[in-house]
C-alpha positions as CSV (number, residue, x, y, z in Angstrom):
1,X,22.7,-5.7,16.2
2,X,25.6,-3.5,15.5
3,X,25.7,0.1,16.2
4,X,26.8,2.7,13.9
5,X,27.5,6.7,14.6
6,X,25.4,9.0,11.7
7,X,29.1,9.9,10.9
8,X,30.2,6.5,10.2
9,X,27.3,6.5,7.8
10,X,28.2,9.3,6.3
11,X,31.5,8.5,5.4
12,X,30.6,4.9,4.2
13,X,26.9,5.1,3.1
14,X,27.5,2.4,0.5
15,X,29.4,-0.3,2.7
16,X,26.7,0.2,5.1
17,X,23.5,0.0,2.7
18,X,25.6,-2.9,1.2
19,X,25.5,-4.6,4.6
20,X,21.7,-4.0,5.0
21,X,20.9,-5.3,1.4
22,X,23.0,-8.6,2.7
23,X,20.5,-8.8,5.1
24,X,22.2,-7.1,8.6
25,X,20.1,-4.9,10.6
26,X,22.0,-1.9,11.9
27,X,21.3,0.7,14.5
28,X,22.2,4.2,13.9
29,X,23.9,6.3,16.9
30,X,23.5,10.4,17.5
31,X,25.9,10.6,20.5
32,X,25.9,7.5,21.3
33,X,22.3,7.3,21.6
34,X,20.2,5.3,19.0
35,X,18.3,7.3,16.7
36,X,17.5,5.2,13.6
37,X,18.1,1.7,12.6
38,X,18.8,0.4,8.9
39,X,17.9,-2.8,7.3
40,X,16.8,-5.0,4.4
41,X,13.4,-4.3,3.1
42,X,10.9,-6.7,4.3
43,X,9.1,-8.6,2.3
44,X,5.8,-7.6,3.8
45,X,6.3,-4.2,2.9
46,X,5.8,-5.2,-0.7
47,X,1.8,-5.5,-2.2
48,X,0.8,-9.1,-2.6
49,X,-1.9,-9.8,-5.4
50,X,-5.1,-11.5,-4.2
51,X,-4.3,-14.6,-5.9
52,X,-0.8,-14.8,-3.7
53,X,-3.2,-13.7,-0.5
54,X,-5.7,-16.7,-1.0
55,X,-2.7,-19.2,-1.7
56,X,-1.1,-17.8,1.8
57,X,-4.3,-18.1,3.5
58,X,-4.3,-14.4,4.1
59,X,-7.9,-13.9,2.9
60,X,-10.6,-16.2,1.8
61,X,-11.5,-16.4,-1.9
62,X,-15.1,-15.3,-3.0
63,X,-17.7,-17.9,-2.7
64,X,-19.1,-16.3,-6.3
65,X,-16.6,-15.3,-9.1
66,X,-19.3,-13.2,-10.8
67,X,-20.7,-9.9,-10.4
68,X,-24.3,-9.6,-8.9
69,X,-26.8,-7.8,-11.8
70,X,-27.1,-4.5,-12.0
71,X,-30.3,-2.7,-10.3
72,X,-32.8,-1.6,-12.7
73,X,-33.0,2.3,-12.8
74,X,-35.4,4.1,-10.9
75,X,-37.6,5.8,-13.2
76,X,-37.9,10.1,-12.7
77,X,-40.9,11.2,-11.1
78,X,-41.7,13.2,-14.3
79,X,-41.9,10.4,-16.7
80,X,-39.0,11.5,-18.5
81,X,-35.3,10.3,-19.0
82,X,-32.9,11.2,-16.5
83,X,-31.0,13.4,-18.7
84,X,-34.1,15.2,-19.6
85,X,-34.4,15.8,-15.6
86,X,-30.8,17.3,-15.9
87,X,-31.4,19.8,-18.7
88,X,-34.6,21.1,-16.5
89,X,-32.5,21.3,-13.3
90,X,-29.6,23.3,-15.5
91,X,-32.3,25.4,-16.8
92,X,-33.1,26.9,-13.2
């Protein structure tokens, strides 16, 4: 890997992000010692979609492609409707 001093990259930011789009990794130098290092983006860096994760193997596809039912509400101790329930408690 090639090192570069922060005033090289100054002077020739474009040449240099050039090089790192061409795929060259570069270490940046402050006084000679290493401080950064430039590159090309990685393409884990980027979000895969679950389709692209199950071909990969990354995950495992659902064993069930639908959704489990919905629970059946609980019904208010008073008898009444839940929103009836939240006019009394806005009343206090």
């Amino acid at each position: 890997m090639e090192r570069i001093a922060i005033r090289e990259l100054r002077n020739q930011a474009s040449r240099v992000v050039r090089r790192a789009h061409a795929g060259e990794r570069l270490i940046i130098t402050v006084d000679g010692v290493p401080a950064a290092e430039i590159g090309p983006v990685s393409s884990a860096e980027r979000v895969a979609s679950l389709d692209e994760l199950i071909a990969t193997g990354g995950v495992i596809a659902p064993r069930l492609r639908t959704l489990p039912s919905l629970p059946k509400p609980v019904p208010a101790p008073s008898g009444g409707s839940s929103a009836d329930v939240l006019a009394e408690l806005r009343e206090r």
